[in-house]
FIROVO-188966 format. One line per 5 residues: their letters; for each residue x, y, z of C-alpha. Coordinates in steps of 0.2 Angstrom, whole numbers, plus 2048, in hexadecimal, padded with zeros to 3 digits. Layout:
% residues N
A) X,Y,Z ~ ...
% end
This chain:
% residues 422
XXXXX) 76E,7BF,7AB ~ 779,7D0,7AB ~ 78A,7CA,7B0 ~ 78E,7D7,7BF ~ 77F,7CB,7C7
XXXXX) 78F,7C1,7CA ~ 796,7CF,7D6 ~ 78C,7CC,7E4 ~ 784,7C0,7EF ~ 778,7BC,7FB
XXXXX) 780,7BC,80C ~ 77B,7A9,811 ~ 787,79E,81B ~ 790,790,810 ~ 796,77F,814
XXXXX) 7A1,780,806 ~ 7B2,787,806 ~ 7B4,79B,805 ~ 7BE,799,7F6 ~ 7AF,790,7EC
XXXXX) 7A4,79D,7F2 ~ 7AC,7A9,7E4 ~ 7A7,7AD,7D3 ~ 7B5,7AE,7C6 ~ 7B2,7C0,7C2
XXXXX) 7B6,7C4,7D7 ~ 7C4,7B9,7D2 ~ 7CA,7C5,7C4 ~ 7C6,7D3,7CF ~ 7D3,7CC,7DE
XXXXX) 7DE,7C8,7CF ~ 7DE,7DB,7CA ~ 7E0,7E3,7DB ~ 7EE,7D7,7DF ~ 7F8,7D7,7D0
XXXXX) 7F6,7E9,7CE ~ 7FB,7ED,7E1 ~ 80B,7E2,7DF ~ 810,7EB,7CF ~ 80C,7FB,7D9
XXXXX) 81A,7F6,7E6 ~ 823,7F2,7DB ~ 827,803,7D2 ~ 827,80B,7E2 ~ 833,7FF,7EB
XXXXX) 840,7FF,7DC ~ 844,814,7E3 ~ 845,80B,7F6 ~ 853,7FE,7EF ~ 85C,80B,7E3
XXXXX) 85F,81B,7F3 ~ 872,814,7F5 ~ 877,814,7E3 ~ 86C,825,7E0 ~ 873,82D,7ED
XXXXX) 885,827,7E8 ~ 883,82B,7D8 ~ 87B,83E,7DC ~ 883,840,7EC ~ 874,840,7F5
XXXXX) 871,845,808 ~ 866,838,813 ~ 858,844,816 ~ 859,849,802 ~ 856,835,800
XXXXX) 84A,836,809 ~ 840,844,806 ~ 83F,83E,7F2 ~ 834,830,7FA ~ 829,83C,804
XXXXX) 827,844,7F1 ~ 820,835,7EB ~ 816,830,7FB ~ 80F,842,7FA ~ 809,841,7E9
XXXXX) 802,82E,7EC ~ 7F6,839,7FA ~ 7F2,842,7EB ~ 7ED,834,7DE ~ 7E4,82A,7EB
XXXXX) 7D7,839,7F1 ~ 7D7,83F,7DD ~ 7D4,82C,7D6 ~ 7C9,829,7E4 ~ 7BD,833,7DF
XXXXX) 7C2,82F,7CC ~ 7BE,81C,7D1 ~ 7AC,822,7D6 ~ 7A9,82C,7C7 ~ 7B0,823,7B8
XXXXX) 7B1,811,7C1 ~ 7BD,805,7CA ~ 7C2,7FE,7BB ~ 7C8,80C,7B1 ~ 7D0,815,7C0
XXXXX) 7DB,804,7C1 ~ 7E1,804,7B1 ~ 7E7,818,7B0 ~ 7F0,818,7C0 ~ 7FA,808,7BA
XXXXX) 7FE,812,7A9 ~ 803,821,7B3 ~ 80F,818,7C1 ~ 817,80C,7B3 ~ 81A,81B,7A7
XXXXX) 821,823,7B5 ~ 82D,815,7BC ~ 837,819,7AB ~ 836,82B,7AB ~ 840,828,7BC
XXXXX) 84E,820,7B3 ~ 850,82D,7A6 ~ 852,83B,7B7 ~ 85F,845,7B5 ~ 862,84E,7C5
XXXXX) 858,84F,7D4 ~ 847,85B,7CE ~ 844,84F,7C1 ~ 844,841,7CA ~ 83A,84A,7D7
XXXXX) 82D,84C,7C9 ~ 82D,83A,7C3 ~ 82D,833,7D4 ~ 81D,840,7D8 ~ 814,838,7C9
XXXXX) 816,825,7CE ~ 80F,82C,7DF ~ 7FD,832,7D6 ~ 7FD,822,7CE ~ 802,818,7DD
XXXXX) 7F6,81F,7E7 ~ 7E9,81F,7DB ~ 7E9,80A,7D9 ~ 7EB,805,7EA ~ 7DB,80F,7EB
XXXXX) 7D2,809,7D9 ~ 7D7,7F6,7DF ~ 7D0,7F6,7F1 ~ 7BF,7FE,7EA ~ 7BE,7F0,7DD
XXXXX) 7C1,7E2,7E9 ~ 7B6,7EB,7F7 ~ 7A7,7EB,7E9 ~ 7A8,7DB,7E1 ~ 7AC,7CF,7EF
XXXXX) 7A0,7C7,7FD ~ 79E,7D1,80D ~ 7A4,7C2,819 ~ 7B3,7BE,80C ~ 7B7,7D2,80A
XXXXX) 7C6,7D1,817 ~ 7CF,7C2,810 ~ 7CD,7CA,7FD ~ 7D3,7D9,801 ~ 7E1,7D0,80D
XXXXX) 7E7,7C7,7FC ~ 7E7,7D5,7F2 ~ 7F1,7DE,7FF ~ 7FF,7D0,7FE ~ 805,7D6,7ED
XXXXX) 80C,7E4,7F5 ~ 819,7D6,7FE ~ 81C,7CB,7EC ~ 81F,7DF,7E1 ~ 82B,7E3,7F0
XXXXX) 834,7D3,7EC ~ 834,7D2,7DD ~ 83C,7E5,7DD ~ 849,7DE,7EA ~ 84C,7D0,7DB
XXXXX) 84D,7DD,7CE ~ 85A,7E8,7DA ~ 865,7DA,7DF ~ 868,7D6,7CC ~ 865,7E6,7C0
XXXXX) 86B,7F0,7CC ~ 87B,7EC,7CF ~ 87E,7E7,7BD ~ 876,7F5,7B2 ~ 871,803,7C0
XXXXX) 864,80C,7C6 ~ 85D,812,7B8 ~ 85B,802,7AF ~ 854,7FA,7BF ~ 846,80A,7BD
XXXXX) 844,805,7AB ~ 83D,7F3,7B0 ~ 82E,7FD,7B7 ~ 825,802,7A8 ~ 820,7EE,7A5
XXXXX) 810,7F0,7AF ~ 809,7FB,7A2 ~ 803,7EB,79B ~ 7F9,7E6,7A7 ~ 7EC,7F4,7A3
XXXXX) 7E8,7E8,793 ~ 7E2,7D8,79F ~ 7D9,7E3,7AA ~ 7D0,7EB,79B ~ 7CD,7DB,795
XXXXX) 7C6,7D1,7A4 ~ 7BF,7DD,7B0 ~ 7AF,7E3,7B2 ~ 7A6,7F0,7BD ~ 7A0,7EC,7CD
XXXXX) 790,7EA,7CC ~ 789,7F6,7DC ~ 794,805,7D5 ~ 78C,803,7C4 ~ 77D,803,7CD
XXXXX) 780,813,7D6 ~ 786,819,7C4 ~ 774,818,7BD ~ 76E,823,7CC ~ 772,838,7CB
XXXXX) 785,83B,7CA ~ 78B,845,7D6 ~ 79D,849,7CD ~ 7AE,846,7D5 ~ 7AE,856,7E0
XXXXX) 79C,851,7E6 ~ 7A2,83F,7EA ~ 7B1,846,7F2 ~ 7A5,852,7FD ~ 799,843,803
XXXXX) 7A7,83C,80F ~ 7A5,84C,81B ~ 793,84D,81D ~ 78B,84C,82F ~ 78B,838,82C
XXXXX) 79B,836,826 ~ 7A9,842,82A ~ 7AA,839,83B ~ 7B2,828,832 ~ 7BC,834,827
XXXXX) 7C5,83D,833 ~ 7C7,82D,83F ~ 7CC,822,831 ~ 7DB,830,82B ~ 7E1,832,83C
XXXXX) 7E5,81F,83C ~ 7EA,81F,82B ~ 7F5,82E,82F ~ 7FF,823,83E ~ 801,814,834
XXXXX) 809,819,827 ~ 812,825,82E ~ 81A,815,837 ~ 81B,80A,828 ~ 822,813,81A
XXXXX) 82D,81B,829 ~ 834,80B,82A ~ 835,802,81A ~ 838,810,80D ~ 84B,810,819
XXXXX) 84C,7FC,81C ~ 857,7F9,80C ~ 861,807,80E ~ 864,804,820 ~ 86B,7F2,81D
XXXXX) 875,7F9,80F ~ 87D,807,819 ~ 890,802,821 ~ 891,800,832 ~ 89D,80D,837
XXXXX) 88C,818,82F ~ 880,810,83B ~ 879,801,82F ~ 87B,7EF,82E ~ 887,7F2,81F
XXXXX) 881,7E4,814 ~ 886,7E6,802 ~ 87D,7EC,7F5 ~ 876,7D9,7EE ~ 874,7D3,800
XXXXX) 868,7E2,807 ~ 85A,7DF,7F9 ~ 85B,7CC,7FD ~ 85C,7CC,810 ~ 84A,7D8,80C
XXXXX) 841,7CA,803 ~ 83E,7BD,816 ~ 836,7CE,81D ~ 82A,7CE,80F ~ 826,7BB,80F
XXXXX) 81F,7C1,821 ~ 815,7CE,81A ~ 80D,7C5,80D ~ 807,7BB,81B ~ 805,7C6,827
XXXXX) 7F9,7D0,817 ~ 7F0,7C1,814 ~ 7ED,7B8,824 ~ 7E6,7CB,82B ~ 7D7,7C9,821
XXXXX) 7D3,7B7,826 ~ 7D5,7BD,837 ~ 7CD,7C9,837 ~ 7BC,7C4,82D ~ 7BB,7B8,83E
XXXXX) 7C0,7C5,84B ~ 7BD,7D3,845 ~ 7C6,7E4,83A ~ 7CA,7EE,84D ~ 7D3,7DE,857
XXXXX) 7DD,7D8,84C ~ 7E2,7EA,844 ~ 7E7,7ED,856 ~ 7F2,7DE,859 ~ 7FD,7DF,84B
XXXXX) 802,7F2,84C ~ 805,7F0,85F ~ 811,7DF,85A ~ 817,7E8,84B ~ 81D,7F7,858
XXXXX) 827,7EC,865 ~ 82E,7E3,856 ~ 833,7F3,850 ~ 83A,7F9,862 ~ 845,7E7,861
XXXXX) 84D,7EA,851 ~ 852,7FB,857 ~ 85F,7F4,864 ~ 865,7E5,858 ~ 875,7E9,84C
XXXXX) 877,7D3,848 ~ 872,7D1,834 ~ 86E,7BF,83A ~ 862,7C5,846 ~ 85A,7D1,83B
XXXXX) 859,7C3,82E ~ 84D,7B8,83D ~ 843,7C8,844 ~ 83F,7CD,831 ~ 831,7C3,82B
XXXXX) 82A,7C8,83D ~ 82A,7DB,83A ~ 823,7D6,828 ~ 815,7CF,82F ~ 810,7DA,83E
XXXXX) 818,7EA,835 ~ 80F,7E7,823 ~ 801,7DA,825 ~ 7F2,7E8,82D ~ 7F5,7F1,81C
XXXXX) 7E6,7E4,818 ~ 7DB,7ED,824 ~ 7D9,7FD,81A ~ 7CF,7F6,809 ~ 7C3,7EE,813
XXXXX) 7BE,7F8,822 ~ 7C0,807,81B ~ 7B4,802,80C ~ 7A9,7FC,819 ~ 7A7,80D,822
XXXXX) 7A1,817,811 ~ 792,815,805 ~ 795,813,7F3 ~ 793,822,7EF ~ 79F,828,7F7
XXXXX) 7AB,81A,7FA ~ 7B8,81D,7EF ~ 7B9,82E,7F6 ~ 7B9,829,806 ~ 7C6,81A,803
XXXXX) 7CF,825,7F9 ~ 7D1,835,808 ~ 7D2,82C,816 ~ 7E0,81F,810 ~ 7E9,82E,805
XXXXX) 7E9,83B,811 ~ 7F0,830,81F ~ 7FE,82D,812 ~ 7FF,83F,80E ~ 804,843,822
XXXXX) 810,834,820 ~ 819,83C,812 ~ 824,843,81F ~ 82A,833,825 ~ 837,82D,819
XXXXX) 83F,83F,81A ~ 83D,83E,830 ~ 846,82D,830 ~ 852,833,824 ~ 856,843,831
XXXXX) 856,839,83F ~ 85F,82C,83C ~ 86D,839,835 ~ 86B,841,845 ~ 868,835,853
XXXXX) 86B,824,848 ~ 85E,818,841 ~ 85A,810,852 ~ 853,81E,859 ~ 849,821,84A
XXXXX) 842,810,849 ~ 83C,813,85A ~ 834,823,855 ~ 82A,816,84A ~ 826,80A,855
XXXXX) 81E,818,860 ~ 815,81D,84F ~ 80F,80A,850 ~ 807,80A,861 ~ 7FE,81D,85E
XXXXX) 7F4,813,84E ~ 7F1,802,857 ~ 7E8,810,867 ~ 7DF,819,858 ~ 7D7,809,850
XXXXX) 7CA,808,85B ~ 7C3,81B,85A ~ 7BD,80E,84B ~ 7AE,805,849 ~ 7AC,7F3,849
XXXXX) 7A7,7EE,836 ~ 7AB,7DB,832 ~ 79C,7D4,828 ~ 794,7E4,826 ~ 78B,7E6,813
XX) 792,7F1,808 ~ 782,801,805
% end
């Protein structure tokens, strides 16, 4: 029997547990996807705990910090449309393994920056890559997995974005304030090394090497599919929402250290430069829940409800801790706002695989999801302005209203739990 049979079932109901329902090679997929996406956060959360010493060091404006993470969010746009269609022509697989080369390479050309244009170059690389795994990752999940287990895999694989931002909150409490920021970039070539255990135990998924075998229709033909007449609907609809939530999210996280690291008399909590990276981790213990718990949810209730729910929580939990200045109280709301504010990230893989053929799907995930990120690239640098401006709580609140626009736009969506991938 040809091992990619392994890849997919029969959709019959089971009296055995979920977990005993999967083959190892879904296993190694899931493996893949999560390990890669936590090593993916963590590169790109090491910029998001070095900004004070950076812009210490360089004497760097607020909206300055802030726009070298709209660089990188910018270009991330730009890998995940480009590796999208990548994905669909040379396969998950290999579009996994040169997006982890290209963001790791690109963490340590970041420590060897030495003024601002060349750190806005490095930064833009790691974006291509970033972009380009989150994308490579959620395909190869999507593809492998059962239809009625599709939310919770992808859900799983989501959480590493919570255990690489903890682990780069780890790395900044020690390395940073003992051998700097470029040393702390330095550690993020490690993932490279990955690529050899995905080479080793990955396979294809087993309906893209199907649709390999039929006509190619090359990477600007993939790309084209997802705005026919039957398609460009959920394109348009899925970037819109996209385009809301991460707006909102990288709004408010890409600032969060910075914020609890800035003094008070500057409008932060004023916590030191060790304490800020550590008061982050509890928030992330909430969104590794909040990530995996959504897909459980939301195989039961369905994609829409429960995408709804948490971004309308995740926006009053916002909207609180813009009126609250206590560290303590942060501390107890945190793991709340990690939850709510991070865990619908889970809802992306799968219901946006869900609204696109094979054919297209890696185009598709690859546009909607990018583009949507593309359109938020302007949020690290809006925050950064505003709270200059105004201070941070009424930039937070310009968040928490980016929140509420995407919880109203999720259900322009259709419903897609269960539904077989085509």
């Amino acid at each position: 029997m040809d091992r990619h049979a392994t890849f997919t079932r029969p959709a019959v109901i089971s009296s055995r547990a979920w977990w005993r329902e999967i083959s190892r090679p879904q296993w190694y997929a899931l493996a893949a996807g999560q390990i890669g996406y936590a090593l993916d956060a963590f590169d790109v959360m090491l910029y998001a705990f070095a900004i004070p010493a950076i812009m210490a060091d360089w004497r760097l404006s607020p909206t300055a910090a802030g726009f070298m993470i709209s660089v990188m969010l910018f270009a991330s746009s730009a890998g995940g449309i480009l590796f999208g269609a990548i994905a669909d022509r040379l396969g998950r697989k290999r579009a996994m393994m040169l997006t982890v080369l290209l963001f790791s390479l690109c963490s340590g050309l970041s420590g060897l920056a030495q003024n601002l244009t060349q750190l806005a170059i490095a930064r833009a690389l790691l974006g291509l890559g970033m972009g380009g795994e989150w994308t490579a990752g959620a395909l190869l999940i999507a593809e492998t997995w059962p239809d009625r287990h599709r939310g919770k895999a992808i859900g799983l694989m989501q959480s590493g974005w919570a255990i690489g931002y903890i682990l780069a909150a780890v790395a900044a409490a020690t390395i940073l304030p003992w051998l700097g920021w470029r040393a702390t970039f330095f550690l993020g070539i490690a993932p490279a090394l990955f690529t050899l255990w995905v080479r080793a135990k990955l396979d294809e998924p087993a309906i893209w090497i199907a649709e390999r075998d039929r006509p190619r229709l090359g990477v600007l033909g993939s790309f084209l599919q997802i705005f026919r007449r039957d398609l460009v609907r959920n394109t348009v609809l899925a970037t819109m929402v996209s385009a809301f939530v991460m707006f909102a999210y990288w709004g408010l996280f890409s600032w969060l250290p910075g914020y609890l690291a800035t003094p008070v008399a500057k409008g932060g909590i004023g916590l030191s430069v060790v304490k800020a990276p550590l008061w982050t981790i509890p928030m992330m213990i909430g969104a590794f829940i909040g990530y995996v718990s959504f897909g459980f949810v939301s195989d039961r209730l369905g994609r829409r409800p429960t995408f709804a729910v948490y971004l309308l929580v995740a926006a009053a939990l916002v909207y609180v801790m813009a009126q609250v200045r206590d560290p303590t109280t942060l501390l107890v709301i945190g793991p709340l706002v990690g939850f709510f504010g991070s865990g619908y990230f889970s809802a992306f893989g799968a219901l946006i695989s869900e609204l696109f053929p094979t054919r297209a799907r890696g185009a598709g995930v690859g546009f909607t999801y990018n583009t949507g990120r593309m359109t938020s690239a302007m949020a690290p640098a809006v925050v950064g302005f505003v709270s200059a401006a105004y201070g941070f709580d009424v930039a937070l609140i310009v968040v928490s209203a980016a929140f509420g626009v995407a919880a109203i736009g999720v259900f322009t969506l259709p419903e897609t739990k269960g539904q077989s991938l085509t």
